[in-house]
N, C-alpha and C positions, 0 to 999 in steps of 0.2 A: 139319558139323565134329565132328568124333571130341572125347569128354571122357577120353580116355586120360590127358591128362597129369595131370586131378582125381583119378586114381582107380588106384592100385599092381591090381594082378593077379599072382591066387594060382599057384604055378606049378604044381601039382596039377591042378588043379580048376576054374582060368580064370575065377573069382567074384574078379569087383572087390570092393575094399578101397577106405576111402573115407581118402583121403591130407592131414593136417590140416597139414603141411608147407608153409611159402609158399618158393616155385620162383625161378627167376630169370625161367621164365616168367611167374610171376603182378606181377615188378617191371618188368620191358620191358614190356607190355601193360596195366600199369597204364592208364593214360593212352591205351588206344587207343581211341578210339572207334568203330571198325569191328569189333572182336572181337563174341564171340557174346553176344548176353545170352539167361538165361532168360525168359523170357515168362510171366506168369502165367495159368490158364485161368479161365475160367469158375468150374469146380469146385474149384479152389483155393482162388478167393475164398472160394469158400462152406466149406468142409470144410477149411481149411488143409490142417495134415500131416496128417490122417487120408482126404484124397483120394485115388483112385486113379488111376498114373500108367500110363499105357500105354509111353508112348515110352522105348527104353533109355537116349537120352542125359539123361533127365531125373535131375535130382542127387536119389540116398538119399536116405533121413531119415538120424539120428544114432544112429540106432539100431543099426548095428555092420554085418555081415553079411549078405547077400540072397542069396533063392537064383533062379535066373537061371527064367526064365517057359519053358518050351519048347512051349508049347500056340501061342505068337504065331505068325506066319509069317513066313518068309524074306524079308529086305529085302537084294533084287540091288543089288549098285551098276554100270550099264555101261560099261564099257570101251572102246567104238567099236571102230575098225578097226584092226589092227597096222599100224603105220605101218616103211617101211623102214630099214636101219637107216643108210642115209646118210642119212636125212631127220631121224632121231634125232640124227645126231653133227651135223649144220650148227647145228641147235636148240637144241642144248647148249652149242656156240661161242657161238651169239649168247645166248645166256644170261651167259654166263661173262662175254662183253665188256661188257655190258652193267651186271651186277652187281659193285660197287666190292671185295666180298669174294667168296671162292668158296665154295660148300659144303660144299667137302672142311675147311677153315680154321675152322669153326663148330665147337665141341666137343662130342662125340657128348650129354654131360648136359643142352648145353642144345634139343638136337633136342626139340621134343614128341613123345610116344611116338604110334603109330598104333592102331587097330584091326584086327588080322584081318579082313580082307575077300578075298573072292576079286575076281575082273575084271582085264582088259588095261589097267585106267588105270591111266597114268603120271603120277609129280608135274608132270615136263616138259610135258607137253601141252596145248595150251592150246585146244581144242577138239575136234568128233570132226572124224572124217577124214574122214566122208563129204561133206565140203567146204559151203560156203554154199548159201544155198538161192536158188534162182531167184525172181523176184519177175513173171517174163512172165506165168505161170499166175494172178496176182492174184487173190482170189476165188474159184478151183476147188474149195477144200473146201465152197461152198455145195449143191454136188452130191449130197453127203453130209447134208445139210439142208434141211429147206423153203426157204431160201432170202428169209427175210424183211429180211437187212440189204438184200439188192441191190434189193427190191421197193419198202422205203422209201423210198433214194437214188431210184430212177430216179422213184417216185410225186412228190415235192421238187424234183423238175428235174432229176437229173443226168444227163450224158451219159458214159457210159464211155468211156473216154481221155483226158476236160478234167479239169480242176481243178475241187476246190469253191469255193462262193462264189456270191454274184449274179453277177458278172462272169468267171467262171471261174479266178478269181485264185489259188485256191490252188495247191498241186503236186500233179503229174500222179502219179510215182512216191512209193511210201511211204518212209521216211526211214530211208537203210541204215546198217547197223551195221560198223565198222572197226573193226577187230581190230585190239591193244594191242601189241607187240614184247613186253614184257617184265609184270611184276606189278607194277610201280607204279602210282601214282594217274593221277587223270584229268589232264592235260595234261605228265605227266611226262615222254613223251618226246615236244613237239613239239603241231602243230595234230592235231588230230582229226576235220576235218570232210573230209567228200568230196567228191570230183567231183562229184555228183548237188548238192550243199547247196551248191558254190562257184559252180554255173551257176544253181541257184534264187536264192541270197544273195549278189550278187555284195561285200557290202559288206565290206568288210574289216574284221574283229576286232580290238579291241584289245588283247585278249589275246596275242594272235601279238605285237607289239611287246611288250609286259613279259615276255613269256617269250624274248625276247631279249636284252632286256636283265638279265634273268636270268641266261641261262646265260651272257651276258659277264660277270658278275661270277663266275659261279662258277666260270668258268676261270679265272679269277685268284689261285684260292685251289691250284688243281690244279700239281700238280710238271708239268715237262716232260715225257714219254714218253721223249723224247731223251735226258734226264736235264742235258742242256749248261747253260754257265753263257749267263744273257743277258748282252748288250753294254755296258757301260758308257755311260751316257751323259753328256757331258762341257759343261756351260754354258759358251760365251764371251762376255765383256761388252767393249762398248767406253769409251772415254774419255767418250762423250758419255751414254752412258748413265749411267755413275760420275756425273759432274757434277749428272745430272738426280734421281739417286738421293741425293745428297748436299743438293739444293734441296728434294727432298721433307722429307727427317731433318729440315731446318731450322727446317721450321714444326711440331716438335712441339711441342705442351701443356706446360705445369711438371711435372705427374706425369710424363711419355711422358718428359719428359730424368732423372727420378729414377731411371726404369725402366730408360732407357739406361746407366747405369753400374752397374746391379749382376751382382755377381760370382755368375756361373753356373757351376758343372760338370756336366758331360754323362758319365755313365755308362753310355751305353742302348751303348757299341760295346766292341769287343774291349778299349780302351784308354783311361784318363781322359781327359776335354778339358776345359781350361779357358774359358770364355769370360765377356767382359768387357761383354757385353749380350746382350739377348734378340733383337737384331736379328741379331747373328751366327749364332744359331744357324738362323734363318727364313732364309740368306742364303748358307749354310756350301753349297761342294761338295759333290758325290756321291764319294766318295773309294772309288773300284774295291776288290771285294773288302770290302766291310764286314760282310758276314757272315760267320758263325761257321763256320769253319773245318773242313770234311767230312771225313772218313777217304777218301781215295784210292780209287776203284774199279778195277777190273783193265782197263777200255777208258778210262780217266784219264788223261790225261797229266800232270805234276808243274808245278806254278804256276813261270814264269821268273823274276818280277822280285815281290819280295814284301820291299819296305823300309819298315814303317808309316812309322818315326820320317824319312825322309829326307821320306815324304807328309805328315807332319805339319809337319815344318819348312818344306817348300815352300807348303803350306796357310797358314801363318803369314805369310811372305812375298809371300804375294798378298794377306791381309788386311792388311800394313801399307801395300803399295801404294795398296793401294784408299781407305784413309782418307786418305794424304798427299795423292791426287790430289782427293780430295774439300777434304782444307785448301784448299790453292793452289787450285782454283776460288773457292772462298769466300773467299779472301784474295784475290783478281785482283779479284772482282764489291766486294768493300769498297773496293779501291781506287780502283778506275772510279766506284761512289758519290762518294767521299770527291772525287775531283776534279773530279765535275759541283756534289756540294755548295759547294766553293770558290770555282769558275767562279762561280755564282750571289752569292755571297758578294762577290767582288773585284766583282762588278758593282755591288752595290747601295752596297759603301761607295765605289765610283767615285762613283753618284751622289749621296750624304751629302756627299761629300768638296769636289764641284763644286758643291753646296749651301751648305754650307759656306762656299766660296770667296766665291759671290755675294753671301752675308750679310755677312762681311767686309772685301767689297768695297762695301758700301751700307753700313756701319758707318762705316767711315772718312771716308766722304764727311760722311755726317749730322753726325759727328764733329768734321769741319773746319768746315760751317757752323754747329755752336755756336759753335766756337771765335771765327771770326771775331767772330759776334753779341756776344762776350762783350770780344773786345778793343773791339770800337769802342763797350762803353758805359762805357769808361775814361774819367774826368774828361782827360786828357793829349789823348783821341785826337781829330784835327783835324776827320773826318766821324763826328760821334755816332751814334748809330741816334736813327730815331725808331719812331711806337706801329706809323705805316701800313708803313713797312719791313719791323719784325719781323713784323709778319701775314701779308705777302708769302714771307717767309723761311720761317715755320710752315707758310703754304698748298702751297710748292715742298715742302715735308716730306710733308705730307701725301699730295701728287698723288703725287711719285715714288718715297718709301719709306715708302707707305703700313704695312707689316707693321712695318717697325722704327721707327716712329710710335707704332702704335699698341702695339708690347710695350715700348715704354717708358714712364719713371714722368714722363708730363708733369707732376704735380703738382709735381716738385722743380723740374725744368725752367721750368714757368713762375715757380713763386714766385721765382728766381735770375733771370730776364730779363726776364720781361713784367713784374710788379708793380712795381720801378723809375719805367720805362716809363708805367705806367697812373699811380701816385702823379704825375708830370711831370703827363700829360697833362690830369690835372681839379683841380688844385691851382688855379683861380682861376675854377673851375666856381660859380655861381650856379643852382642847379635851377630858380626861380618866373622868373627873367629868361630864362634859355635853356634849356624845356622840352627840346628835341629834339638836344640838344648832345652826343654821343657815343653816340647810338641805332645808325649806322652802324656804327662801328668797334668797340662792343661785341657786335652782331649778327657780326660774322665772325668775334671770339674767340669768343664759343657754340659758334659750327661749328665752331672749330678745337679747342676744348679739351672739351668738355661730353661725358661720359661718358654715350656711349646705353643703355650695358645697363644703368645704373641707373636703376629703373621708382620708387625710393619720390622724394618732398621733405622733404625734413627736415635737420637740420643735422649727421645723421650723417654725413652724404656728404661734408663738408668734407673729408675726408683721403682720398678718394679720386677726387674730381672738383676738379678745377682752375680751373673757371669758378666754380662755387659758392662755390668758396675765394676766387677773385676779387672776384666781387660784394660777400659778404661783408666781406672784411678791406679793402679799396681804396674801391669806391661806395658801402655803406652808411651810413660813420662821415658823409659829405657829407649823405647823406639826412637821418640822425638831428641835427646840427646845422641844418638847413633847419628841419624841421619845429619844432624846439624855441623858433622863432624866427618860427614863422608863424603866425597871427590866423587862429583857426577864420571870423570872417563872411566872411572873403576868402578863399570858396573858390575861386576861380576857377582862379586860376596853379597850386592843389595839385591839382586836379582835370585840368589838363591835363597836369603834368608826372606827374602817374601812366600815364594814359590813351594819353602817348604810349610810357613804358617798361612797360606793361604783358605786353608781347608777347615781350620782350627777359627781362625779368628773371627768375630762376627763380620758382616758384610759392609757394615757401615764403618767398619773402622777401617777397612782396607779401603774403601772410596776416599776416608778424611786420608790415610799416609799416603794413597795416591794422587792427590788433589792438591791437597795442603802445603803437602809437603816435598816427595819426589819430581812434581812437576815445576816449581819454582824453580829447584834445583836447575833441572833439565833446561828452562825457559835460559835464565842466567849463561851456564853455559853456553849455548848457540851462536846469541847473541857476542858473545867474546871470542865464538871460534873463526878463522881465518884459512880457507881451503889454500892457501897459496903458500902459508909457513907452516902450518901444523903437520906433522907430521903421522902421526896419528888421524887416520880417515874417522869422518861422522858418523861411517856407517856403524863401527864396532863397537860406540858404546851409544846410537840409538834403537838402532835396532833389536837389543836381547828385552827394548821393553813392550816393544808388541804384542806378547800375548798376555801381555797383564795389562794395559793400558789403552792396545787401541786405540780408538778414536778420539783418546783423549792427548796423543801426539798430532794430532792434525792440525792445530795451530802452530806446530813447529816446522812444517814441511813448508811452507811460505818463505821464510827470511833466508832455509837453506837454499831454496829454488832463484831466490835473488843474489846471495852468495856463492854461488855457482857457476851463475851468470856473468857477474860481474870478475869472477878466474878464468871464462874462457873467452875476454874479448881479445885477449894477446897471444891466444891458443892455436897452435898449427897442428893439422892432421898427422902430422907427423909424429906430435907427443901421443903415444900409448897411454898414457897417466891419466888422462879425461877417462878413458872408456874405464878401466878401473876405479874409478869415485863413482862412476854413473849409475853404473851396471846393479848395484846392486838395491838402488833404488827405484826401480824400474816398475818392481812388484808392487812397492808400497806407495808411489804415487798412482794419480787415477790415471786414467787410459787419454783423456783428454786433455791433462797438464801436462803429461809425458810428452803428446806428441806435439803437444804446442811448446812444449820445452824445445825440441828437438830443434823443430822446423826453426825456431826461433837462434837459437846458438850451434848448432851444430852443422843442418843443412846446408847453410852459406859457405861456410868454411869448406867442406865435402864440393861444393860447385867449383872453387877456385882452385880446389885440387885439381879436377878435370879439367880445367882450361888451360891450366901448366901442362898438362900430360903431353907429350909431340909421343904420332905414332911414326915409326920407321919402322916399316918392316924387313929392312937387313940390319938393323941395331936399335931394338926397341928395349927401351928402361919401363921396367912395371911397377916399380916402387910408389911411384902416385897412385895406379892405379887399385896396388894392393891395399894401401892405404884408406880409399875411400869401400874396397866391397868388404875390407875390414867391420866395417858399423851398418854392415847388414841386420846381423840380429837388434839392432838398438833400433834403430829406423824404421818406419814403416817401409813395404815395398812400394806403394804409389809415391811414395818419397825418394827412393832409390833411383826407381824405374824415371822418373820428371828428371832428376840429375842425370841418368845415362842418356836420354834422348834430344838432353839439351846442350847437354855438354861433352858426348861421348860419338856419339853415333852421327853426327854430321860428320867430323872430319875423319871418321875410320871408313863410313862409303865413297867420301873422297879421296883417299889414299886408295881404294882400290880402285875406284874409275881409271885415277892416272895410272895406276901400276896396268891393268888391264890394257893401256892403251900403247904402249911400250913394247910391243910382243913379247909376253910375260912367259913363264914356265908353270905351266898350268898344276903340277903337281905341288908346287913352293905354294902359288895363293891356295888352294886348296888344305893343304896342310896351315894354313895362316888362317885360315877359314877356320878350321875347326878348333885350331888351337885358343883362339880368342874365344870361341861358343865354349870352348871345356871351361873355360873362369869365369861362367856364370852357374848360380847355380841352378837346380832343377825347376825351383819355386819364382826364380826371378824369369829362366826361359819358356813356362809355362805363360806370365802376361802377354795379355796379344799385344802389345805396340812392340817389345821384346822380340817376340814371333813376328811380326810383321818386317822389323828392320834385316833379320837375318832373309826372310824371304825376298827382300828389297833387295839383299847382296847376290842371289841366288840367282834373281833371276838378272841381273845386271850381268853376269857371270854368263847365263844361258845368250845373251843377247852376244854378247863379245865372240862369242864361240862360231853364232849360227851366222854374223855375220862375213860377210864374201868383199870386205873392204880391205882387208891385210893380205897381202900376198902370200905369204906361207903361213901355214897353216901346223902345226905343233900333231905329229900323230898321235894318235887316239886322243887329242884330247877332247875333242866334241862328247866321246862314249864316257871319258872320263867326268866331264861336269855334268853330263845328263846321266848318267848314276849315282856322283852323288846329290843332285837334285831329286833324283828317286829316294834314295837312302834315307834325304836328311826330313823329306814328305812322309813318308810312311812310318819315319821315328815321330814326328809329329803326331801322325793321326796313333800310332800304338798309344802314345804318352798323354791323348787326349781320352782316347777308350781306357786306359787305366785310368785316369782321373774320373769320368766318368762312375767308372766299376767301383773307386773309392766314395765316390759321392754318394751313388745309390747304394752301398753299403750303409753310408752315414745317416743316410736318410731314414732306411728300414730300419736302425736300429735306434735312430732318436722319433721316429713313429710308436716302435715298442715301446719307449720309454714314454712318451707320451699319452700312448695307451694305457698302459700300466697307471701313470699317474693320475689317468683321467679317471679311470674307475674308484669311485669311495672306498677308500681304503680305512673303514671304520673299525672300531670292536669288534663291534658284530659277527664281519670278513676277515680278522685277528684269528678268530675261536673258531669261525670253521675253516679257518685255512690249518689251523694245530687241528682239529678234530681230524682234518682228510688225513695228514701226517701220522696222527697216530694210530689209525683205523677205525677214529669212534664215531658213532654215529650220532649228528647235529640235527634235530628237527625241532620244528615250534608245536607247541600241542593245540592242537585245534577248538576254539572256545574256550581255553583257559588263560585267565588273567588276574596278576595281582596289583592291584592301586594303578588298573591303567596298563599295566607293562605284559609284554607276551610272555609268556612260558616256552621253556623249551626243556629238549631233554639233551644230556648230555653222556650221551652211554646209558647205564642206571638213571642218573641222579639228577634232579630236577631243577633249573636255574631261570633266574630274571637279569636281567642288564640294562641298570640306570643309571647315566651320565658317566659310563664308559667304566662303571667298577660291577664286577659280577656278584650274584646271593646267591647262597646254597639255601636249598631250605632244610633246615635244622630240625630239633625236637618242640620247640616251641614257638622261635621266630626265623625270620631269614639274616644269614650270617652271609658277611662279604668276606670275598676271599682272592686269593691270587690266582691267576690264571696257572702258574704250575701246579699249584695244589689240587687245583679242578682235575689236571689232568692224571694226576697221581691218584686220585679218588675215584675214576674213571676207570682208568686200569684195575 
């Protein structure tokens, strides 16, 4: 590339001049990255500007002036071949078609200047002429050389005419070069590859498609050649599409409808336009002719029909079409709404309205038998009512207008009919004479009247429950006059006429006549009675109130326990009368008052027994000592057993030492022996200190025998105490081995029971203990659950169990049910 355009040239003398001037070609070429650059050498680097430059396109220094080298040699540029000059004008054509501006149209200033050069090259030419080169000869210039490329290929394996590669894969021919049309870039005009490269590569390039779609856009920017106008193209909508386009609008957003009325005008055409959303203008015709307006050419013909304002009017009037048609759809589909919504409407107050009707028609009836009820309990009317009537009348309410039963205010209802009625019918009621005298016919008002969803007792409910009100204000005032009038020792008749309205009457009224009133009674009494003159025991009229009262006698058991006390400090073991008053309170004090009772008044007295008791054994009186094994069952045995060892059992092993010492007759203390062990009994000679005193005597007895201090000696009696020292040993160990055998009895089966109790014994273990009983089969179904709860099956039939009540499932929900019925559905 020539630096003529760096560099003015003197017209004398032909010494470049170095040109400090920026060009327009130095501003188009800014930016090119193909232009020349200088290249720095070697020697440059090293010697800057004081290097020497051989080459003429190399740029001066700044140093002004040069004078031109002529010693260098002549640098040919070649020219090829004169080509013809029809071969020149076709070349120049397609040059010309080719390039968007022509040659001649570039202004000589900005041509770059040239070099004087001689040679037959033309700008035009785009190669020499002596045409492409053959590639058949491949390799022939090695003839011209040793020959070393082809000797290493062929030494490598190759075979001339295959391909390189282990498998001969690669291409046969070397890779040709296709000549350009014009000076543009690489793919500017079109593909580039060859025949040779499109039978090696058959794969198709993706470039060939973007450079298509390429030059389809760039057509688009290109005028006509024709220069013509294109065709108008004209949208037609129909009614159904308007509609669908009106149902879209409908669901816009809050903002999209804010959007939709604001006031647009359109400037971008020949003429202002008004629009009254943004959707008109996305929406607006193509209106023929909107561009700007051309000056005429001389093969032009003159426009026929050119009325903007008659286009814009008609433009206008197809948009108000468009929206009216879009109303009336919208206004056709609200109506259609509007009269399915009504439809649905007249239906359901149809059925309010025949709902209505039925309740009105069950109103009236109910209605009339008040009425009736209320004339015939007119003093004038000839058939009265009576109690069992009205119940008949309430129960016909109940069965067949159950709903308008039960949203009515029975409390007024009954205070106005029944109470009358109820006042008649116990106005000459005796409670102690006729315990069970209106248990019947007050049992059917509970059903009839008695408010279920009330779960508390108490006397708040009065105004809301109608039996409670009942009981209270009618049957009680009879109660509270009875009892005010009734003798606590006669409990007999108060004890049964409870016992039988127990079940009947609500719960809190049986706590008030047990609290209020039966207990005062009972308190009063006690306090007045005197274990010493009454002849009549406490026990026969506190005791029948146990199972109605309970724990609520436990403040009474105190003053009898002191009252009791204070009758047996003058008391001798001898009076029977104590153990009959006692006895039968034994149960109903606690286990720890009892025995502190005991020890307290009893046990003393039982000591001094034994201390009187003299034993002789050729005239012994048992009377004392019957007396104290008497109150065995009352007394603990460590309480027994303390009295016999303190006050029994010293002086009976002293009565034998001296008898033994005496030379006795072995068969008399021996029968003396056992006859004292037979008046105990089994549970008291089981205690080891009990066991220990008798072995105490036994072996005192062995000792007497084996000893060689007495002169004569009693025959056989040595065989005779040493068997029964064997005898009364081995009743021992039998009577410990049953104890034993009874123990571990007791154990193994308060274990079972333990066992038993230990295992959860829920629902759950309920239903498949009845399932194993009646052969059904319990499983849970695997992955199946409802709200949470497992499924199971039950024979057939499919069940849940939540908080201990079973569901069946039904036809449409799940039904709770009883555990018989399961099992009856089952079968």
């Amino acid at each position: 590339m020539s630096m003529s355009h760096l560099y003015g040239t003197d017209g004398d003398d032909g010494v470049e001049m170095e040109n400090f001037e920026v060009s327009d070609w130095d501003l188009q070429n800014e930016f090119n990255p193909h232009r020349q650059r200088h290249r720095q050498t070697k020697e440059e680097a090293t010697y800057g500007v004081w290097a020497e430059r051989d080459s003429d396109e190399e740029r001066p220094s700044f140093g002004g002036k040069r004078s031109r080298d002529y010693s260098a040699p002549v640098n040919f540029i070649s020219a090829g071949l004169k080509k013809s000059a029809a071969e020149d004008l076709s070349e120049e054509d397609s040059d010309e078609d080719e390039k968007p501006v022509k040659q001649e149209e570039i202004p000589k200033e900005f041509v770059p200047k040239k070099l004087k050069t001689g040679g037959n090259f033309k700008p035009s030419q785009k190669g020499f002429v002596g045409g492409t080169k053959s590639f058949v000869d491949f390799g022939s210039w090695e003839r011209h050389t040793k020959g070393i490329g082809q000797k290493l290929l062929q030494k490598m394996g190759y075979v001339p005419g295959r391909g390189l590669g282990k498998n001969a894969q690669g291409i046969i021919n070397p890779i040709e070069a296709k000549q350009r049309k014009g000076k543009g870039a690489v793919g500017a005009y079109g593909s580039e590859r060859t025949s040779q490269s499109l039978q090696d590569f058959p794969v198709v390039d993706s470039e060939e498609e973007a450079e298509e779609e390429f030059q389809k856009e760039l057509s688009q920017w290109r005028k006509d050649p024709n220069g013509g106008k294109k065709k108008p193209k004209y949208s037609y909508k129909t009614v159904e599409e308007l509609k669908a386009k009106g149902r879209i609008s409908k669901q816009l957003s809050a903002p999209q409808k804010e959007l939709s009325q604001v006031k647009v005008i359109d400037m971008t055409g020949r003429e202002q336009k008004v629009y009254y959303s943004y959707s008109q203008i996305s929406h607006k015709h193509n209106i023929p002719d909107d561009s700007p307006q051309q000056p005429l050419g001389k093969d032009s013909k003159p426009q026929g029909f050119a009325l903007p304002e008659l286009e814009h009017n008609l433009q206008l009037l197809i948009d108000i079409t468009e929206q009216e048609i879009i109303q009336n759809d919208r206004q056709l589909q609200y109506e259609r709404d509007m009269v399915v919504n009504l439809t649905h409407e007249i239906q359901k107050m149809s059925e309010v309205l025949s709902h209505e009707e039925t309740a009105i028609g069950n109103l009236s009836k109910v209605l009339a038998m008040v009425e009736e009820c209320e004339r015939r309990m007119q003093p004038s009317c000839e058939n009265p009512l009576t109690l069992d009537e009205c119940a008949k009348i309430f129960e016909t309410l109940q069965d067949k207008y159950y709903e308008e039963y039960r949203m009515s205010d029975r409390v007024d209802l009954a205070v106005a009919i029944v109470y009358p009625l109820m006042k008649d019918y116990f106005k000459n009621w005796d409670p102690l004479k006729d315990c069970t005298y209106g248990t019947e016919i007050i049992a059917k008002w509970k059903n009839l009247l008695e408010n279920d969803e009330l779960l508390s007792h108490s006397g708040q409910d009065l105004s809301t429950d109608a039996f409670h009100r009942l009981m209270w204000e009618i049957w009680m005032p009879y109660v509270r006059n009875i009892v005010a009038q009734w003798q606590p020792r006669n409990c007999g008749s108060m004890v049964d006429f409870l016992d039988s309205w127990v079940n009947v009457i609500p719960v809190w009224i049986l706590d008030n006549i047990l609290d209020q009133l039966i207990f005062p009674k009972l308190q009063k009494e006690v306090e007045s009675w005197n274990p010493l003159t009454d002849t009549v025991p406490i026990h026969s009229w506190i005791h029948p109130w146990l199972p109605l009262m309970q724990a609520r006698l436990e403040p009474l058991y105190s003053p009898i326990r002191n009252k009791l006390a204070n009758a047996l400090q003058k008391w001798h073991p001898s009076d029977s009368s104590a153990k009959l008053i006692l006895q039968p309170w034994k149960d109903v004090f606690t286990p720890g008052s009892w025995e502190a009772f005991m020890v307290k008044n009893i046990v003393p007295k039982l000591g001094m027994c034994l201390n009187e008791l003299i034993i002789n054994p050729h005239q012994q009186h048992m009377d004392a000592f019957y007396w104290v094994i008497d109150w065995e069952g009352m007394i603990s045995v460590s309480s027994l057993v303390g009295l016999l060892e303190k006050h029994f059992f010293p002086k009976w092993l002293q009565v034998l030492c001296s008898w033994l010492s005496n030379s006795p007759n072995y068969e008399e203390i021996t029968k003396w022996y056992l006859g004292w062990k037979s008046m105990f009994s089994d549970q008291v000679l089981a205690h080891p200190s009990i066991k220990d005193k008798f072995n105490e005597a036994l072996d005192i007895m062995n000792r007497a025998v084996s000893s060689s201090v007495g002169g004569y000696m009693q025959p056989g009696a040595r065989e005779n105490i040493a068997y029964l020292t064997h005898t009364e040993r081995r009743k021992d160990f039998q009577y410990e081995a049953m104890q034993e055998r009874r123990e571990a009895e007791n154990m193994a089966q308060r274990g079972i029971g333990m066992a038993a109790s230990s295992v959860p014994m829920n629902f759950k273990d309920l239903i498949q203990t009845k399932a194993e009983e009646h052969n059904i089969v319990f499983m849970p179904v695997i992955g199946k659950r409802h709200e949470g709860k497992q499924l199971y099956t039950f024979g057939r039939i499919v069940i849940y169990i939540d908080r201990g009540v079973v569901f069946v499932q039904g036809e449409k929900t799940w039904v709770p049910t009883s555990l018989q019925s399961l099992i009856d559905m089952a079968k």
